[in-house]
Backbone bond lengths (Angstrom), bond angles and torsions (degrees), N, CA, C in turn:
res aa  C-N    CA-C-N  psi(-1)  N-CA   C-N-CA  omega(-1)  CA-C   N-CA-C  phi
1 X - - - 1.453 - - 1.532 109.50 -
2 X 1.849 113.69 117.36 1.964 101.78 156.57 1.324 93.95 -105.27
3 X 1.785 91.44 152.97 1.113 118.68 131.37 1.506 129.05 -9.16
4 X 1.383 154.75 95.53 1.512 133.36 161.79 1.488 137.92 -87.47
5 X 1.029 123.72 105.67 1.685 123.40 171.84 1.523 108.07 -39.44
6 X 1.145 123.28 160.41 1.554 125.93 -176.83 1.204 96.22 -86.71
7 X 1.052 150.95 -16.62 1.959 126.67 -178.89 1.663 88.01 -101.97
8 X 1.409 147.33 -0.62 1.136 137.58 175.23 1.850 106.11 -98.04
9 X 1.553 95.73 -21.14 1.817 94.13 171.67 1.016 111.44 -107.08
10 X 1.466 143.13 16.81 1.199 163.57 106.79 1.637 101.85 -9.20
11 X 1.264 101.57 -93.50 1.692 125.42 178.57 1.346 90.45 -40.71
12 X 1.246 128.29 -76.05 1.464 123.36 -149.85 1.448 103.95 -40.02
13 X 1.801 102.65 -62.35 1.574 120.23 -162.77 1.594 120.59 -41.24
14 X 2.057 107.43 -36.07 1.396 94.72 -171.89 1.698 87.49 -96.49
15 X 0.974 142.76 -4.37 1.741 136.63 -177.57 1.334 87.53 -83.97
16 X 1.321 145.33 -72.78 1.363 144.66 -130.00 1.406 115.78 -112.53
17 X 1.255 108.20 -18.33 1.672 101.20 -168.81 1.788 92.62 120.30
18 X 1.462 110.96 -175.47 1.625 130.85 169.62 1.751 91.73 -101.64
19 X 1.707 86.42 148.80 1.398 107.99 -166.24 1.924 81.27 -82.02
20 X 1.991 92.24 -166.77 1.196 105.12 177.50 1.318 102.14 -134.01
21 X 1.637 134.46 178.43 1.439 135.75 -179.91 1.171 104.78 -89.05
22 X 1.315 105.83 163.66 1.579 113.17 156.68 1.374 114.00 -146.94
23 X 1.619 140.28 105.68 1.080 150.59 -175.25 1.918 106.14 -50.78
24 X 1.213 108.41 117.03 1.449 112.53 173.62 1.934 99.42 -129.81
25 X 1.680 89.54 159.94 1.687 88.28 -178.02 1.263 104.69 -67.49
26 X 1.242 128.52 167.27 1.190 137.55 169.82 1.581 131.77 -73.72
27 X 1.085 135.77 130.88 1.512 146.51 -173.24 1.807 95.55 -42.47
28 X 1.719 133.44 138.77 0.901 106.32 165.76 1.849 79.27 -151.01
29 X 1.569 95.56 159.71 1.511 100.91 177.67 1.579 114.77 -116.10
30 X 1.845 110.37 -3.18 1.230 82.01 163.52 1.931 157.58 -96.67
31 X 1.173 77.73 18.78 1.731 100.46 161.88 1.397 105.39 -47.68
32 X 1.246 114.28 -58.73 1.582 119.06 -177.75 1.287 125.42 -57.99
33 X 1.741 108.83 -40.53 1.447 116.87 176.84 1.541 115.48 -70.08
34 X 1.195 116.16 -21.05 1.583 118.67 -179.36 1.575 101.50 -84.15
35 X 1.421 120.35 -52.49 1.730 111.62 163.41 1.182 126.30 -50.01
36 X 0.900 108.34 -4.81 2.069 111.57 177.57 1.438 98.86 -109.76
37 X 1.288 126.60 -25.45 1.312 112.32 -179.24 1.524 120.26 -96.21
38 X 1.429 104.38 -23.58 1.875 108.99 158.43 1.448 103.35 -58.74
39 X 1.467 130.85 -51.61 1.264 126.14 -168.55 1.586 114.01 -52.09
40 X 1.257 107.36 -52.69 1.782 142.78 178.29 1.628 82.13 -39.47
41 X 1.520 123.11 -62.62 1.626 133.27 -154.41 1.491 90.72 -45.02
42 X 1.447 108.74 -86.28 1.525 141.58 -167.47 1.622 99.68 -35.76
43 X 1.657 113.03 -46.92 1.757 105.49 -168.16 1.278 107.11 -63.41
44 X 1.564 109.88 -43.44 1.431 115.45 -172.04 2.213 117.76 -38.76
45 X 1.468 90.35 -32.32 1.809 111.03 -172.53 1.687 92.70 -48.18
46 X 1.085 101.46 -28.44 1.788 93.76 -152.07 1.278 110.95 -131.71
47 X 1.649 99.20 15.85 1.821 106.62 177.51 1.585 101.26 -145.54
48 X 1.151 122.26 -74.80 1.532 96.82 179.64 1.402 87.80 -177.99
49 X 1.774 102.77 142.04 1.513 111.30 175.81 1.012 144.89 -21.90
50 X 1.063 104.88 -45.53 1.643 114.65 -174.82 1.524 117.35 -80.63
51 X 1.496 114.68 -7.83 1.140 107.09 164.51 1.511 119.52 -87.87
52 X 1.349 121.23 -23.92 1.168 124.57 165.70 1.933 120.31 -55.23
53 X 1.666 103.76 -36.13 1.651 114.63 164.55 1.298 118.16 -38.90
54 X 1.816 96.99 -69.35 1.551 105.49 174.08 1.516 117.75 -44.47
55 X 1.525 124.03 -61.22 1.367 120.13 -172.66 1.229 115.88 -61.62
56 X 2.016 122.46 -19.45 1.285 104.08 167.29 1.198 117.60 -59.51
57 X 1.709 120.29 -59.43 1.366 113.38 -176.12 0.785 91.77 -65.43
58 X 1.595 178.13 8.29 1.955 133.68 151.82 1.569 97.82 -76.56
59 X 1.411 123.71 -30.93 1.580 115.56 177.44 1.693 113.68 -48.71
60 X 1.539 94.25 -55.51 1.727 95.91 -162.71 1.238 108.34 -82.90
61 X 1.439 120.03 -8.67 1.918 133.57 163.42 1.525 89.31 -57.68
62 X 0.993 121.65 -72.85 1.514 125.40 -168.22 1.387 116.57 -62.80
63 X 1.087 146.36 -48.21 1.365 127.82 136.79 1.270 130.16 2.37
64 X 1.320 98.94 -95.87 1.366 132.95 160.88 1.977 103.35 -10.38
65 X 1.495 102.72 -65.19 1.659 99.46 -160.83 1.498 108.50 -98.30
66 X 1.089 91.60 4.29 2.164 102.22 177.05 1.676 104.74 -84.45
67 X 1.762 86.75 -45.21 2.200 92.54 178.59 1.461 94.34 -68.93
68 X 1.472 146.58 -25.63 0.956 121.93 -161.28 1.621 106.26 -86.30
69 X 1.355 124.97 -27.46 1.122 134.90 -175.57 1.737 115.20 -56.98
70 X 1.537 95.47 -45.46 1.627 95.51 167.94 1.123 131.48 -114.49
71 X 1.728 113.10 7.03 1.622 90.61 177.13 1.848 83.99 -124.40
72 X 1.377 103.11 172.10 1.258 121.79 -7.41 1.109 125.36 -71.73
73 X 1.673 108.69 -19.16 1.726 130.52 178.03 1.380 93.34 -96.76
74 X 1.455 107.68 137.72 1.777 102.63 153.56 1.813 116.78 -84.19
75 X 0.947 132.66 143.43 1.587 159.88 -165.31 1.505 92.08 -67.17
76 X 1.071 120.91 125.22 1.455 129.12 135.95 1.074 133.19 -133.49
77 X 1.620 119.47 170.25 1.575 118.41 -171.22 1.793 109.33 -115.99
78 X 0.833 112.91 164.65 1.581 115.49 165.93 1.206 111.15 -110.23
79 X 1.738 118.40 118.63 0.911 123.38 179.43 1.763 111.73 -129.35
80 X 1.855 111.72 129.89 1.412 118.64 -161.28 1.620 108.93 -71.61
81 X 1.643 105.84 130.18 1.288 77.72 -178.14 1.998 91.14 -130.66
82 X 1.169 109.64 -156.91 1.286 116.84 173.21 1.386 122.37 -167.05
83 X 1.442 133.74 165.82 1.423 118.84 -151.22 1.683 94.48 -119.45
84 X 1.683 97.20 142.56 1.967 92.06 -153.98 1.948 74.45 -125.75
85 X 1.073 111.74 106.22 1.739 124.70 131.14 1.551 117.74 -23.48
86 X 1.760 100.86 88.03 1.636 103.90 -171.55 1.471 110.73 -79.86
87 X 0.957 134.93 113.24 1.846 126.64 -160.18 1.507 97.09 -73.83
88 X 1.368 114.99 134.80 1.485 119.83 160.50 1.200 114.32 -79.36
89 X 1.215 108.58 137.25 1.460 114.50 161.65 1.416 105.70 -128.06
90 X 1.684 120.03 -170.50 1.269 126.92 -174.75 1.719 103.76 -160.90
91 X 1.167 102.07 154.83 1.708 106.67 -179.54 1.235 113.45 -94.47
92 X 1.507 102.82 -25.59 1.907 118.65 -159.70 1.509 86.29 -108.35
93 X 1.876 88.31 132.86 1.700 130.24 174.52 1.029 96.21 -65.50
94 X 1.176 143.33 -22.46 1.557 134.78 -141.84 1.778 120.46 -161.76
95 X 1.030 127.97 159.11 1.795 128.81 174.41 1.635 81.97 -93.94
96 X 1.903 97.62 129.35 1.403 110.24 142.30 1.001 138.75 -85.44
97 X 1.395 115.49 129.18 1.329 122.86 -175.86 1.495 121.61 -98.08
98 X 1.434 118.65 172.79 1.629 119.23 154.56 1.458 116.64 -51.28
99 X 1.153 97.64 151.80 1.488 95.82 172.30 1.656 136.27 -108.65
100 X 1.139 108.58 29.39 0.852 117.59 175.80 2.121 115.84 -127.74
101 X 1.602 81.06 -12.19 1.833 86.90 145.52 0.988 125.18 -90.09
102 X 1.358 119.44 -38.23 1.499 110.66 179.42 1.491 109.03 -79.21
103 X 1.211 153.26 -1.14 1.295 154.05 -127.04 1.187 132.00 16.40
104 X 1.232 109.49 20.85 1.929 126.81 164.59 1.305 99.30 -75.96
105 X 1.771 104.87 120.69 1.487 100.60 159.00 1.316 114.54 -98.52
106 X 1.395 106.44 148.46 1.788 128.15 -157.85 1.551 99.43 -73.82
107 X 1.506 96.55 117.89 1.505 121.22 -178.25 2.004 118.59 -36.93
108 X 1.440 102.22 -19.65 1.562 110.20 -179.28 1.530 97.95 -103.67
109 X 1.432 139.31 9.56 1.466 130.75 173.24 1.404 103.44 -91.89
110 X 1.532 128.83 86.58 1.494 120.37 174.16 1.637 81.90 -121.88
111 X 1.481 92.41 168.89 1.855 127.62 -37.25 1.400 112.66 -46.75
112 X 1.183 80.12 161.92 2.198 102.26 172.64 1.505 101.50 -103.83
113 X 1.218 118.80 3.73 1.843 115.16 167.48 1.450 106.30 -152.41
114 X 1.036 116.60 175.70 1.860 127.05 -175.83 1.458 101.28 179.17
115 X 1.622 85.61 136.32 1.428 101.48 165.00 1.706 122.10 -58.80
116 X 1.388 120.67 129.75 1.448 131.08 173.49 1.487 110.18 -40.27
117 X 1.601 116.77 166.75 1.511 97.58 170.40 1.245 129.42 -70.34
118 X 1.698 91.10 -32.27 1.595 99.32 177.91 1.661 127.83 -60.69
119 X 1.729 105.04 -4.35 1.325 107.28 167.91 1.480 104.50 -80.40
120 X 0.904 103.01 -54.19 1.874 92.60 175.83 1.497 128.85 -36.39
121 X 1.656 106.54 -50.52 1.411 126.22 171.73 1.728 110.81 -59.35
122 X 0.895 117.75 -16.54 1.313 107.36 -168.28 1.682 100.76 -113.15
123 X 1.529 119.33 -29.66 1.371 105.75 166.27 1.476 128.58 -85.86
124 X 1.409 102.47 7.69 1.412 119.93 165.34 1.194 115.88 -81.35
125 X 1.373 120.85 -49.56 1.363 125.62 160.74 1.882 124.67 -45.98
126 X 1.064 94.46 -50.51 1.577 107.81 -170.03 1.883 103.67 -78.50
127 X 1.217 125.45 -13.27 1.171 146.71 165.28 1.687 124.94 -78.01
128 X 1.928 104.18 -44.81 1.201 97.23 173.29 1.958 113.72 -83.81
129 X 1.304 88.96 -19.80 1.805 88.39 167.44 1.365 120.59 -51.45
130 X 1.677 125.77 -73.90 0.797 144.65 119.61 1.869 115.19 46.03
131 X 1.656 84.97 -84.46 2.031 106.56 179.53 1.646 99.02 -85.88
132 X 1.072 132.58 -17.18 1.679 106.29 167.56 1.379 107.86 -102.10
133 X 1.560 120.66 13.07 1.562 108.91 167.36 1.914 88.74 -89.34
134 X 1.172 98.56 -47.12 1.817 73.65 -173.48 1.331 116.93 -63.77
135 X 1.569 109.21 -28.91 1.664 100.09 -170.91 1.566 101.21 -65.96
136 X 1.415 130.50 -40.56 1.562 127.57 -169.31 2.085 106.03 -68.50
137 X 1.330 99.80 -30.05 1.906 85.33 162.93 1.218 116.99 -91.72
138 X 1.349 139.59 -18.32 1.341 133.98 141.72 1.923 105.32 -36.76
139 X 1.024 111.54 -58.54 1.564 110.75 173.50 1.734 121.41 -38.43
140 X 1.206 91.49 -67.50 1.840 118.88 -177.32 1.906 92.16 -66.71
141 X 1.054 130.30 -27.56 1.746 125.00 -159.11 1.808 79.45 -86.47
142 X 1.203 104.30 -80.95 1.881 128.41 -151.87 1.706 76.14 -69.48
143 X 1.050 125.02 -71.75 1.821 103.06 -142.50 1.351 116.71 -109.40
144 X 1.194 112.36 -4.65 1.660 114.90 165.89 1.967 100.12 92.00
145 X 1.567 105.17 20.56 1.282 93.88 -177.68 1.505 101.23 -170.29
146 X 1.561 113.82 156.72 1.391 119.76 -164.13 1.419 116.87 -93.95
147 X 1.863 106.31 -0.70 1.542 96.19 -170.25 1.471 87.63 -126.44
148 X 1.226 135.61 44.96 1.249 148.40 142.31 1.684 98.50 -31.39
149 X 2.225 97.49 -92.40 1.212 104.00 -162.33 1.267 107.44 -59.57
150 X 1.242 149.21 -22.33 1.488 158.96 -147.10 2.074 92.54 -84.71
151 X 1.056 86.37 -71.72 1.668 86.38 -176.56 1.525 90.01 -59.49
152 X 1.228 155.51 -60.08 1.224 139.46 -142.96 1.543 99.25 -73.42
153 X 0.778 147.27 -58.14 1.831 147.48 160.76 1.005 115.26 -11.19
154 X 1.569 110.77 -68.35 1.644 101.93 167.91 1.557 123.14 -76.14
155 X 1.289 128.47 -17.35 1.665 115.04 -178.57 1.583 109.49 -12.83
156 X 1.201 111.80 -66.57 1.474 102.02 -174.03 1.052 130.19 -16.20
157 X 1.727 115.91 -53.33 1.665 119.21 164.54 1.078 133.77 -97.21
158 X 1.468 103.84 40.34 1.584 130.95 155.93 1.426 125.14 -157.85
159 X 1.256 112.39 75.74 1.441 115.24 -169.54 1.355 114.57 -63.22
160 X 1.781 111.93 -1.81 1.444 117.63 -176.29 1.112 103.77 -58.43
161 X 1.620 128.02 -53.93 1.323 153.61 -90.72 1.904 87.48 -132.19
162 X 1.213 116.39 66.95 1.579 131.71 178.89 1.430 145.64 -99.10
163 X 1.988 96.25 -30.77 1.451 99.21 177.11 1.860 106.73 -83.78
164 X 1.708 82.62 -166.34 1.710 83.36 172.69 1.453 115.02 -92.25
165 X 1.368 111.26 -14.97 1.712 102.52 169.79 1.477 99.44 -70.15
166 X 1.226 132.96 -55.00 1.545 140.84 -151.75 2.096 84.56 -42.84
167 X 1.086 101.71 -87.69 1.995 148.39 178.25 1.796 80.18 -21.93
168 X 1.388 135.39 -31.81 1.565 137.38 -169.46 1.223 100.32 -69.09
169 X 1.437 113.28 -54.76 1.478 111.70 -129.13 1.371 110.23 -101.21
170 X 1.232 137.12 141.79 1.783 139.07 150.06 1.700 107.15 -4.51
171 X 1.286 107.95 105.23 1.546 93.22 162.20 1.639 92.12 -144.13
172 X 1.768 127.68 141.65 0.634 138.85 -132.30 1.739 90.28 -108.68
173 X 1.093 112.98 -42.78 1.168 104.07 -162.75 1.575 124.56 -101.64
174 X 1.799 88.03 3.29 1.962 113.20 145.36 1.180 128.70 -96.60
175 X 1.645 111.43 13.93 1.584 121.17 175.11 1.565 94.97 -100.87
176 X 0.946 119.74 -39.70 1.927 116.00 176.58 1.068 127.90 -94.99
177 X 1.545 114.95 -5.70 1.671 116.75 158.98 1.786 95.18 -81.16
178 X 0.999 131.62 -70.41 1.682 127.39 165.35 0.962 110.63 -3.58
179 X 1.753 114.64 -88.24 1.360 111.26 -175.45 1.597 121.26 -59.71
180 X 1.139 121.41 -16.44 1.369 104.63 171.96 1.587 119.15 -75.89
181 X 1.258 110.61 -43.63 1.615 112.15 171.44 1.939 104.45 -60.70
182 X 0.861 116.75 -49.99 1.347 121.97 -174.27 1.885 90.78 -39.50
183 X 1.103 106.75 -90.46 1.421 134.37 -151.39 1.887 92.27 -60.02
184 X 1.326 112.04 -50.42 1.718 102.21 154.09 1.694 134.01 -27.34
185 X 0.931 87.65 -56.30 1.519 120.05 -156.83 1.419 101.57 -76.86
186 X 1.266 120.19 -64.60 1.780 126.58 160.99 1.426 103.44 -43.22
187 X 1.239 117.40 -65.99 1.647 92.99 -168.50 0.981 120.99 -76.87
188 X 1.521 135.46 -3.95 1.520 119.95 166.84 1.705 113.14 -73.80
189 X 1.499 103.94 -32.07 1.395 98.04 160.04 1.317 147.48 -48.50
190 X 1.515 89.33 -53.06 1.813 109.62 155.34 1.564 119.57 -35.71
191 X 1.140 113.01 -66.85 1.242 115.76 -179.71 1.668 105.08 -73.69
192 X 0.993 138.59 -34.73 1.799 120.80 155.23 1.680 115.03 -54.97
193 X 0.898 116.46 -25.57 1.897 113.12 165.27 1.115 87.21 -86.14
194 X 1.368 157.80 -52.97 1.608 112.90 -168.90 1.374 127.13 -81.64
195 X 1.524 105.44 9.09 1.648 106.57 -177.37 1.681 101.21 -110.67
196 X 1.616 111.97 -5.16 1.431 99.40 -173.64 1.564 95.98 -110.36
197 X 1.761 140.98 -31.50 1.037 128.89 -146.71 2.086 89.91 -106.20
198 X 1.054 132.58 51.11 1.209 132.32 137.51 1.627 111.46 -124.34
199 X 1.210 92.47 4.71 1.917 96.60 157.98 1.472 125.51 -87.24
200 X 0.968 88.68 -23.21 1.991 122.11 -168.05 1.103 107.67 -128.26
201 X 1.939 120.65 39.62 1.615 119.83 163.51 1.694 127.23 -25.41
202 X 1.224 108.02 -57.29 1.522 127.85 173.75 1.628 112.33 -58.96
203 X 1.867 99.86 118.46 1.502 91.85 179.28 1.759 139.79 64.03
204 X 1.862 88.63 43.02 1.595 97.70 -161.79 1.507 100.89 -63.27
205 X 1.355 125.15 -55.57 1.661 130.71 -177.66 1.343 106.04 -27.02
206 X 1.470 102.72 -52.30 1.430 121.85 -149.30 1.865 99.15 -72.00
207 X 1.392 84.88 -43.54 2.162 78.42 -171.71 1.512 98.55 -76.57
208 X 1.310 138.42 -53.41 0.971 156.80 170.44 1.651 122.35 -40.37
209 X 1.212 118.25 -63.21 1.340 142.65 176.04 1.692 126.53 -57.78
210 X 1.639 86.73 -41.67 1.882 91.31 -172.87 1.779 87.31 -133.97
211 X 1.352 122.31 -67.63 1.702 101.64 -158.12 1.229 99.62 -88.24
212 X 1.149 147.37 43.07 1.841 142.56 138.78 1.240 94.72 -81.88
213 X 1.400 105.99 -66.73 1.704 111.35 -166.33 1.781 107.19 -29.73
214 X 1.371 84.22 -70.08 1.343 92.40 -159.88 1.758 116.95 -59.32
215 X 1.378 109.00 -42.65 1.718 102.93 170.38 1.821 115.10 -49.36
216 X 1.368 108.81 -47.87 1.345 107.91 163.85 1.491 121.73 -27.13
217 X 1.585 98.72 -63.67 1.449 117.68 -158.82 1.735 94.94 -65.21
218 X 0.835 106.08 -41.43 1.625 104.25 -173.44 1.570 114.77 -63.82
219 X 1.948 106.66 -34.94 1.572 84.27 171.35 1.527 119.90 -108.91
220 X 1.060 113.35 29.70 1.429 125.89 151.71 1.335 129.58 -84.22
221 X 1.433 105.36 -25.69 1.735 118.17 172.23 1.308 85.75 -72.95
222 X 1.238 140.52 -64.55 1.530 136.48 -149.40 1.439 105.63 -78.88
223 X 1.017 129.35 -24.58 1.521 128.25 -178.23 1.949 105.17 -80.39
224 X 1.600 101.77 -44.78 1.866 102.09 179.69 1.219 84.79 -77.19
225 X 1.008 140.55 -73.70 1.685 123.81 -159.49 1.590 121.96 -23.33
226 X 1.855 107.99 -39.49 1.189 106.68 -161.56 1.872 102.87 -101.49
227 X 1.648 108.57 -12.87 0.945 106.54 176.21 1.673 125.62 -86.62
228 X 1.564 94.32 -52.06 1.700 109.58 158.64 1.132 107.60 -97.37
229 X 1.387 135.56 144.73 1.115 113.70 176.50 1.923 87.40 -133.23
230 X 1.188 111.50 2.20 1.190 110.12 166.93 1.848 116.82 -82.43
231 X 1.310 93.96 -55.81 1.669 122.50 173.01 2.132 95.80 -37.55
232 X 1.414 100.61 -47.16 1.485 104.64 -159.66 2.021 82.12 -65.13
233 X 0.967 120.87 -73.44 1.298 129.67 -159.26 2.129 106.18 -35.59
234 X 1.475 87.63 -19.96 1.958 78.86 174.82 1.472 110.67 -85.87
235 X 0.993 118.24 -31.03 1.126 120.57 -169.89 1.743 130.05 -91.52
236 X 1.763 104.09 121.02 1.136 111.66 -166.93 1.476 114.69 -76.33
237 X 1.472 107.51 100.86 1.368 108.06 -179.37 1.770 122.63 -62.02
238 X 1.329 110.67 -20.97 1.603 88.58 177.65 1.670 106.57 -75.57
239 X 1.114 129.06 -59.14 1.181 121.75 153.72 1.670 125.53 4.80
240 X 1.928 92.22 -84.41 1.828 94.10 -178.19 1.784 124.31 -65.80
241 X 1.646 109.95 -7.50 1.340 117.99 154.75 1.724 125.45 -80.74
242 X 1.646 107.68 -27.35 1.536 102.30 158.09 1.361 127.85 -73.23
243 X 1.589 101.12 -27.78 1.822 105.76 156.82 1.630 113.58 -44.84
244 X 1.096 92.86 -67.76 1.598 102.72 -164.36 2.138 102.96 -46.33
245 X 1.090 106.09 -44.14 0.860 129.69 -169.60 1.974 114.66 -60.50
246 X 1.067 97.20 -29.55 1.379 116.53 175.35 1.706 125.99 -103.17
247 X 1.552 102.19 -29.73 1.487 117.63 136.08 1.316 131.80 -47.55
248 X 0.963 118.44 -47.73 1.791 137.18 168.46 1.858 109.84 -62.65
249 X 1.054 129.00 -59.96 1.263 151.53 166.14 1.567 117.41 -29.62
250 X 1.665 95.07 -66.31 1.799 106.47 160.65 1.142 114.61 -71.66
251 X 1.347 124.10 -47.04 1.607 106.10 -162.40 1.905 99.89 -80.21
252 X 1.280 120.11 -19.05 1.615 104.70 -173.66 1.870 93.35 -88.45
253 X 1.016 132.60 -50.46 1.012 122.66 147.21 2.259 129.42 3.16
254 X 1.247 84.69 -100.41 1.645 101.89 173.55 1.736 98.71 -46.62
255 X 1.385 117.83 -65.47 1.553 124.42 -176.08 1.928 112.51 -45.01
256 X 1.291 101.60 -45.15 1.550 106.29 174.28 1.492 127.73 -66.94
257 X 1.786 101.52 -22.04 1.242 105.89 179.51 1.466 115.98 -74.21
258 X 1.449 107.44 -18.94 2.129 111.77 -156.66 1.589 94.01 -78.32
259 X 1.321 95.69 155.93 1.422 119.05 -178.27 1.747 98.31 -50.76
260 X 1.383 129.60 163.01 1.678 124.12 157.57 1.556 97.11 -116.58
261 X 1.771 96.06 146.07 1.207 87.89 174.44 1.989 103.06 -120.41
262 X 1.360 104.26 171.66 2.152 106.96 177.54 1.295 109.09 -44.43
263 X 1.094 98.33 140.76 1.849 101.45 161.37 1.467 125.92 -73.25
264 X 1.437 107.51 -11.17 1.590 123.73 -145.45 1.339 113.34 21.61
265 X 1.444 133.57 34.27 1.197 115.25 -179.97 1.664 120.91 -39.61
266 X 1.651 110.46 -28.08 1.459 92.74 -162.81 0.881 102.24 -88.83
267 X 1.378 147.81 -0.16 1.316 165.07 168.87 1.738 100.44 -35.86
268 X 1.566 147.31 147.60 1.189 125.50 150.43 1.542 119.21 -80.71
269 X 1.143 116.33 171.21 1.422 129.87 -142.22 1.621 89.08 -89.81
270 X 1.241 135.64 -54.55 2.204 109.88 153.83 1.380 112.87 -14.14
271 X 1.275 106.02 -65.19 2.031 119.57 -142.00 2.034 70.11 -60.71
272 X 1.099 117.70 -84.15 1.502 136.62 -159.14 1.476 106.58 -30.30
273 X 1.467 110.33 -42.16 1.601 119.01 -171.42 1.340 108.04 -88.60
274 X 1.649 122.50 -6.66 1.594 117.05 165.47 1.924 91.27 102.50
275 X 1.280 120.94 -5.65 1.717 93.26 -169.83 1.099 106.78 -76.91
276 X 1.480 127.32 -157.75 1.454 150.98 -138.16 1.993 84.55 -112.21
277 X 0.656 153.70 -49.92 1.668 148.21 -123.67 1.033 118.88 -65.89
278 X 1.736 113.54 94.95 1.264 119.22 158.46 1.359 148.10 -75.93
279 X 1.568 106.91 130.30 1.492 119.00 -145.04 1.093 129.33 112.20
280 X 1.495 111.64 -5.95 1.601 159.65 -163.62 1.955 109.08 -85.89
281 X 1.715 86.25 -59.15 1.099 95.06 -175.93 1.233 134.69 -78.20
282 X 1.490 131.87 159.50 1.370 122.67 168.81 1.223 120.95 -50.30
283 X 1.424 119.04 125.07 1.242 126.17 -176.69 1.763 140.09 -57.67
284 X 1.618 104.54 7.03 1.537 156.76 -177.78 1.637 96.29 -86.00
285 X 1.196 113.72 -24.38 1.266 107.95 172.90 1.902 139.97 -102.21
286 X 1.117 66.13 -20.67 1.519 106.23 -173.63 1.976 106.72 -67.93
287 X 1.143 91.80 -19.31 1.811 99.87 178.06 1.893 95.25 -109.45
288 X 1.325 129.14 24.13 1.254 121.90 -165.16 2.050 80.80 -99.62
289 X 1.303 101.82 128.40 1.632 96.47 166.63 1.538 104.93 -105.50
290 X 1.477 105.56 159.40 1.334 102.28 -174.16 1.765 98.31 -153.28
291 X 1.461 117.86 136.50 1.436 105.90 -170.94 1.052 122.54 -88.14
């Protein structure tokens, strides 16, 4: 329903017929006069009496002609209106569909490829090699020995194990707590570069290679610092940031090289999980005869 101006219900009346009414409340202004006269009340506090006088009477004026407006009847007007045919239109060429009937995959499902796990696993590997060749010449450079960084990795589960002779020497059962965190530790990474750097196509080395490393490295200094703060003091941080740094390098590296394979996201979650569900499948198959 509009509103009509009289030279527009004019037009209407001899094109269309005579409009019809429609009862609306009536226009009233004293709502307004009672807000100006509460205001009027309050200024008066902090300016001078008599302005507070005035705003009483515009308050209780306004009162006064607001109750009169609706009780005991409330006021209305008749106003002509007529019924206007809103034309539809549309922007879209086409009905949207699901996407996994139509075989459009839905513009917010990224990625549309990912590295396998075994890309992860393998640039984890090729990554933790990588960081104990630098950490073992960091060893041979700074301490004249290769199980420097090796014992220093594990300290944790030997807080005995503190000086720099201790941190030197062959100890057997800080060469396999090491390597297990070592070789842990890389491949869970590995496989987080292959689930984050086909999100981040652009500049895999680069996200991977130098600013992972290094944000890492920064809250690991701040976390041993506050935990060991002795442990922190052995350890040569430019070094364990060129580790990191060379870890990052191989594993985004090796990870960037592996084939990617579909997500099928639009696929349903049977087809994807391998079950049986027919009706499931692409309908490409469904004309496949077989004897």
């Amino acid at each position: 329903m509009n509103q009509m101006t009289s030279s527009d219900l004019r037009e209407r009346t001899e094109r269309d017929g005579p409009p019809f009414n429609v009862q609306l409340p009536a226009p009233t202004s004293w709502p307004i006069v009672l807000a100006f006269g509460i205001t009027l009340v309050f200024a008066g506090m902090l300016t001078t009496g008599s302005v507070s006088i005035l705003g009483g009477i515009l308050a209780i004026s306004g009162y006064i002609g607001w109750f009169r407006e609706v009780l005991p009847h409330e006021k209305h007007e008749s106003v002509p209106v007529m019924e206007v045919a809103a034309p539809i239109v549309t922007s879209r060429p086409r009905v949207a569909r699901v996407g996994w009937i139509t075989h459009d995959l839905h513009r917010t499902r990224l990625p549309l490829e990912i590295y396998p796990i075994s890309a992860g696993v393998k640039g984890g590997i090729a990554g933790s090699v990588a960081m104990a060749a630098l950490a073992m010449t960091y060893g041979i450079i700074g301490r004249h020995t290769i199980w420097y960084p090796i014992n220093l990795l594990s300290a944790g589960f030997f807080p005995g194990k503190r000086t720099i002779e201790q941190l030197s020497a062959f100890h057997m059962d800080s060469f396999v707590i090491a390597t297990i965190i070592h070789l842990t530790t890389s491949v869970l990474v590995g496989l987080l570069y292959g689930a984050m750097l086909p999100m981040l196509p652009r500049h895999p080395i680069l996200l991977g290679g130098v600013i992972a490393p290094i944000l890492w490295s920064g809250l690991i200094h701040s976390v041993i610092a506050f935990l060991n703060p002795v442990l922190s003091e052995q350890i040569n941080w430019f070094w364990f940031v060129l580790s990191q740094i060379g870890f990052g390098v191989a594993a985004g590296s090796v990870v960037s090289r592996q084939q990617r394979v579909p997500t099928l996201q639009h696929l349903p979650l049977a087809v994807r999980a391998g079950l049986e569900a027919p009706g499931a499948v692409d309908a490409r198959n469904e004309g496949d005869s077989r004897p």
